[in-house]
N, C-alpha and C positions, 0 to 999 in steps of 0.2 A: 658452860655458862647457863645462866636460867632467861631459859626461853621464854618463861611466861612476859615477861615484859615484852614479847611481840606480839599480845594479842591486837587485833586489830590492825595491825598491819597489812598493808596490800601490794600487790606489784602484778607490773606487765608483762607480757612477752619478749620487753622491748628489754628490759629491764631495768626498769624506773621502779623506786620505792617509794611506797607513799604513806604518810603517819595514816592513824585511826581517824582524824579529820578529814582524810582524803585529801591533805596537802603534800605534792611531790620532797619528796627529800631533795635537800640539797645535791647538788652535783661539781658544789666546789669543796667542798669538806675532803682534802686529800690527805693520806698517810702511806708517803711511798708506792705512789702510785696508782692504790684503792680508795674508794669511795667510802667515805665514813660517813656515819651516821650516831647523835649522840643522845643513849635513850637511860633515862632516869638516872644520869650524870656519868653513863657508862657508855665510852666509846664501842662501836660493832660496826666491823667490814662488812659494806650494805651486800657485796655477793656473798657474807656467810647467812643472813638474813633471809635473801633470795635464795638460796638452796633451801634452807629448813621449809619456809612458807610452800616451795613448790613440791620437794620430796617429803616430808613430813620427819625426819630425823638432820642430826647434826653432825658431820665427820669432822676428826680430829685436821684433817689437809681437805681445801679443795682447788682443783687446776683449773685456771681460766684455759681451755682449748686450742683458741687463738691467739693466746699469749697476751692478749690485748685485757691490761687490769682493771680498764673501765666499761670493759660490756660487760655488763651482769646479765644477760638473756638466759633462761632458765638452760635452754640448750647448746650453753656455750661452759657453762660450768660442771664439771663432774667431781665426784670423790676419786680422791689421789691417794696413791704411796709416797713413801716418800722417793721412792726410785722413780713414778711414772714424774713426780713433780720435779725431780732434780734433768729428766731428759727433754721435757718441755721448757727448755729455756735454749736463751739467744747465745752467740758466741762468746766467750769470756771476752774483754777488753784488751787482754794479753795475747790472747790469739793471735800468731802470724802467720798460717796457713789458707786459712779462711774456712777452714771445713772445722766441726765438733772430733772431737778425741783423737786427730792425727794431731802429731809434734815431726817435725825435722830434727832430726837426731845431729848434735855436735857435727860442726864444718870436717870436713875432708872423710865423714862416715857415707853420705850421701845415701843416708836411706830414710824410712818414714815412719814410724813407729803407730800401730792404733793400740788405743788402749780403752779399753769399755769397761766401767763396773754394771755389773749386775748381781742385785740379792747378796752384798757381800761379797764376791767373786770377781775374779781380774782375769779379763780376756786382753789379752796384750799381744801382736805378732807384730813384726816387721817387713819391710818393704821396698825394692829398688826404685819403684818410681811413685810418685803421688798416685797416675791414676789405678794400679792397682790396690795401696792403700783405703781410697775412696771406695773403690768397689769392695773389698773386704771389709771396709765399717759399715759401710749401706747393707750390706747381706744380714751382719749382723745385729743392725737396730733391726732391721725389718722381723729378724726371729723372737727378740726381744717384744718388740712391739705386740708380735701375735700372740707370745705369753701373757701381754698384760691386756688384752684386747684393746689398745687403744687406737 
């Protein structure tokens, strides 16, 4: 995208945007959940805006931290993979476990299955009871995670 249409631009800590007048961007301007902003008849996600002005470049993904799409605070946003972007999110709505990447495997099998992508690759084991499941996928975000520093 051409950035120059953000000269004058400014933001806070807090992460409010504000035009070259120093007027706050709106904060109802919603598109799925992010904060829009519409500059020279071209809509821009006020937290991609907020990352360029604070880091001084523009990544192709970036991950709101806390999940949460309306804090733009400079240190709530980072540059994403798309693998860190796809493990920062909330339970699928089909989920019936209540945990990330354990399934119950078909009735009278009585085991747990996890299964984790990472980098293209399929980490997949099974399980007799949930709480070893659980402790096997936690072992293994947690090593993931220290790949990805996040």
């Amino acid at each position: 995208m051409d950035t120059t249409a953000l000269v004058g631009f400014t933001y806070n800590l807090q992460g409010e945007l504000f035009r070259p007048n120093g007027k706050r961007c709106s904060l109802r301007g919603v598109k799925d959940g992010y904060r829009v902003v519409q500059i020279k008849g071209v809509n821009w996600k006020q937290h991609r805006i907020i990352f360029f002005l604070h880091y001084g470049y523009l990544p192709e993904l970036i991950d709101h931290k806390d999940r949460n799409k309306a804090n733009n605070a400079p240190d709530n946003l980072r540059e994403a993979t798309k693998t860190v972007n796809a493990y920062n999110t909330d339970n699928r709505k089909d989920n019936s476990t209540g945990y990330k990447c354990i399934v119950k495997l078909p009735q009278g099998n009585r085991r747990w299955r996890v299964t984790i992508w990472f980098n293209g690759n399929n980490y997949s084991k099974c399980f007799y009871t949930l709480k070893a499941a659980v402790a096997h996928r936690d072992a293994v975000i947690k090593a993931v995670h220290e790949k990805l520093n996040m």
